[in-house]
DOPA-320970 format. One record per atom (N, C-alpha, C, O, CB): y, x, z. Coordinates in steps of 0.2 Angstrom, whole numbers, padded with zeros to 4 digits, always signed. Glycine has a CB too. Layout:
<nodes>
YXZ...
</nodes>
This chain:
<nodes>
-0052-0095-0150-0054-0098-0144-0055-0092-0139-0056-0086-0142-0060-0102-0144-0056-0092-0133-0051-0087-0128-0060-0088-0124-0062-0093-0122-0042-0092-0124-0064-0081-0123-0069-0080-0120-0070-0083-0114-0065-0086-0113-0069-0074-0120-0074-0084-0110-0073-0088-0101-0072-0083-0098-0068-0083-0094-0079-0092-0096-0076-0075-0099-0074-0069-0093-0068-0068-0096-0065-0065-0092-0079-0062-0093-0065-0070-0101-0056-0067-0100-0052-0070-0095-0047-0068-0093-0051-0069-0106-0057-0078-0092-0053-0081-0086-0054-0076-0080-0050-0077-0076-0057-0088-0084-0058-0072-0080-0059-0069-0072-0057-0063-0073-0059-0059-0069-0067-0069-0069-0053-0060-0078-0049-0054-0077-0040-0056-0075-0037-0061-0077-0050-0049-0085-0038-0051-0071-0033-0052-0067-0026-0051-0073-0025-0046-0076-0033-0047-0061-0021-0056-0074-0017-0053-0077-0013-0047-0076-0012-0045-0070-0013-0057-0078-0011-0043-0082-0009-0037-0084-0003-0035-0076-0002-0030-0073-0005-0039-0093-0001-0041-0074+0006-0039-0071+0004-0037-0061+0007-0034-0057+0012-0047-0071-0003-0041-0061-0008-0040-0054-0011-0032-0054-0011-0028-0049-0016-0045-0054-0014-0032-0060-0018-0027-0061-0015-0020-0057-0017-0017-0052-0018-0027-0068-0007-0019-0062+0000-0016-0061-0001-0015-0052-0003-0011-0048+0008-0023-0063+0001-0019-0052+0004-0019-0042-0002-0017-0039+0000-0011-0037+0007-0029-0037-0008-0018-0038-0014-0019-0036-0015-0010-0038-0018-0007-0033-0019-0026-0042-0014-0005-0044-0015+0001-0044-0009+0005-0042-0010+0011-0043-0018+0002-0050-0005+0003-0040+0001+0005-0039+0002+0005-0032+0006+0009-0030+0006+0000-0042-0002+0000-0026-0005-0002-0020-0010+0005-0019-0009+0009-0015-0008-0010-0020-0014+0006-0022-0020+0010-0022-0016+0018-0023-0018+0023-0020-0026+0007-0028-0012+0018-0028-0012+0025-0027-0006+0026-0022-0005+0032-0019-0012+0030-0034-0001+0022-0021+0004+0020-0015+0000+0022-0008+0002+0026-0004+0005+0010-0017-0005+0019-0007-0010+0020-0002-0012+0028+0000-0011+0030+0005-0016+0017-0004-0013+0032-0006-0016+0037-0007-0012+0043-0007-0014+0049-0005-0019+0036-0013-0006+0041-0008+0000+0046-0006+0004+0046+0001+0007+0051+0004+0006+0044-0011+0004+0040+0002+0002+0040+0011-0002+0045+0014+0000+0050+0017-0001+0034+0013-0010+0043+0014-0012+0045+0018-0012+0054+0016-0013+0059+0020-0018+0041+0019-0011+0055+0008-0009+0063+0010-0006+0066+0014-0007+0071+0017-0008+0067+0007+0001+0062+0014+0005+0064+0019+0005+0065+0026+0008+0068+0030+0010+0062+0018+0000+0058+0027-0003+0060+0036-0007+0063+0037-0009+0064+0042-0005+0056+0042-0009+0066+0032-0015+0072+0033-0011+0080+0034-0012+0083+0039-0022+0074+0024-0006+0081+0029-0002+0086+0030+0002+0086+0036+0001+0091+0039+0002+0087+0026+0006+0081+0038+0008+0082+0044+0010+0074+0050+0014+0070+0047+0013+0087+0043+0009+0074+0055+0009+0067+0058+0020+0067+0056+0024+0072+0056+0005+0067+0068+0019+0057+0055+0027+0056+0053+0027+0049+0059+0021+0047+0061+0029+0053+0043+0034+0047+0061+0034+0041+0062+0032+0035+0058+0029+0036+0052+0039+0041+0063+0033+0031+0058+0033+0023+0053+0041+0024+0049+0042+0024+0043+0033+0012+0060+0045+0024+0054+0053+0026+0050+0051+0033+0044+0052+0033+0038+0059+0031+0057+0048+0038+0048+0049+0044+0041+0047+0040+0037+0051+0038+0034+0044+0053+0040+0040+0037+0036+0034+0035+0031+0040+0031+0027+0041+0032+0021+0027+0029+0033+0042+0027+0030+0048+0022+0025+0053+0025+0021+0054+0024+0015+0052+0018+0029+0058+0031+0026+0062+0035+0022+0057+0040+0014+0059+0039+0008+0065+0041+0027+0053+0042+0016+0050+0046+0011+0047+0042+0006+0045+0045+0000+0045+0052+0013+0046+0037+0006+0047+0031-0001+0051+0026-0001+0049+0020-0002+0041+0027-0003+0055+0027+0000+0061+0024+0000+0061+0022-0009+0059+0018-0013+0069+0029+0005+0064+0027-0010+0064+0029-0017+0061+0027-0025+0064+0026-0030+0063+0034-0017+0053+0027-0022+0048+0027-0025+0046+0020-0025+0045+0016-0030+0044+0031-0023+0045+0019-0020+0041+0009-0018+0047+0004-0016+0053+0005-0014+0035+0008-0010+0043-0002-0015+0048-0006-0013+0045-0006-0004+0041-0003-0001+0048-0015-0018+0049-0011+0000+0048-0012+0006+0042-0016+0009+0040-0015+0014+0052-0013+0008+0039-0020+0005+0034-0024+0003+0030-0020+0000+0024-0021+0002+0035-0031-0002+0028-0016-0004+0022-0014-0007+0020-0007-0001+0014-0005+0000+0023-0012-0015+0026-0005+0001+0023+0001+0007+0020-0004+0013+0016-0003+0018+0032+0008+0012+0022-0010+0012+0018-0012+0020+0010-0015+0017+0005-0015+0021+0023-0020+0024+0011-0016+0011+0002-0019+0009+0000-0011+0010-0005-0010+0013+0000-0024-0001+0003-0008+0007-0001+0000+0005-0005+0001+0014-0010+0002+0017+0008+0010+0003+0002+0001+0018+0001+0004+0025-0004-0002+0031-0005+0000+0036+0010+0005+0029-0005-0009+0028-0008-0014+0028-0017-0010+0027-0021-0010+0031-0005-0019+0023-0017-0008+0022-0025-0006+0019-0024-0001+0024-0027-0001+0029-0027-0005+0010-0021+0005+0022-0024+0011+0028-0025+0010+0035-0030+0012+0038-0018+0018+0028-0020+0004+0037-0025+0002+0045-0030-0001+0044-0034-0003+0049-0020-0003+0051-0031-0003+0041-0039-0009+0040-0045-0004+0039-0051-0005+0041-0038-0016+0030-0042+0002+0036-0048+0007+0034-0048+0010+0044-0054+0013+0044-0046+0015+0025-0046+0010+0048-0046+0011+0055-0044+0022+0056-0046+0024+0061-0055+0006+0060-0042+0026+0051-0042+0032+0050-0034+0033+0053-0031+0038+0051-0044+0035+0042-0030+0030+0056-0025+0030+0060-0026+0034+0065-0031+0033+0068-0024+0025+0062-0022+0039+0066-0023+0040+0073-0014+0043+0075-0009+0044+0071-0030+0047+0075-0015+0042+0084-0006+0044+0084-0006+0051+0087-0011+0053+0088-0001+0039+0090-0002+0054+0089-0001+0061+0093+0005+0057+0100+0007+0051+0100+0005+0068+0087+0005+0061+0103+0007+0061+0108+0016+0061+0110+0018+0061+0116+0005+0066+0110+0019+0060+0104+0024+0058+0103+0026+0050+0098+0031+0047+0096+0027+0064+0101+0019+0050+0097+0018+0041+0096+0019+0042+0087+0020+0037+0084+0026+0034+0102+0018+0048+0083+0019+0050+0076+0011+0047+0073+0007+0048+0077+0021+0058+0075+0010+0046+0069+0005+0045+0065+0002+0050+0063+0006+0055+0062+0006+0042+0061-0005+0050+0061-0008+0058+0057-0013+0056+0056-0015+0052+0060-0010+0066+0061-0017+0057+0051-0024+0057+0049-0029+0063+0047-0029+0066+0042-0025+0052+0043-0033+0064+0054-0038+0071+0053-0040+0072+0048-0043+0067+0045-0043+0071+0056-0040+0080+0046-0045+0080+0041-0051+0084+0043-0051+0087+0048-0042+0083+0034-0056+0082+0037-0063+0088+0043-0064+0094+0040-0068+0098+0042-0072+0085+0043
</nodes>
């Protein structure tokens, strides 16, 4: 018989995507810390790596956290202090 908190852990294949989103996220925002890109660069430079759906949840959470900002040629960057 199968515990009840084993009901409230997420299957193996959530979990997956869900840490994969997070550090998906996290490779992003290094790269607008090193230097402001368009939404196009962001896409070419994981082209490779992610699918087109997982860069948009990734790029979903970094605007929600509001550390966006644009430059003057409308590129994206995130300040560092």
């Amino acid at each position: 018989m199968t515990k009840a908190t084993c009901l409230n852990d997420p299957p193996p294949e959530k979990e997956e995507i869900r840490m994969s989103k997070i550090s998906l996220s996290e490779q992003v925002k290094t790269r607008l810390r090193e230097t402001p890109l368009f939404f196009s660069q962001i896409v070419d430079a994981f082209r490779d790596s992610a699918a087109y759906r997982e860069l948009l949840l990734a790029w979903s959470d970094i605007r929600e956290e509001n550390i966006l900002k644009r430059d003057r040629q409308g590129r994206y960057y995130i300040e560092t202090v």
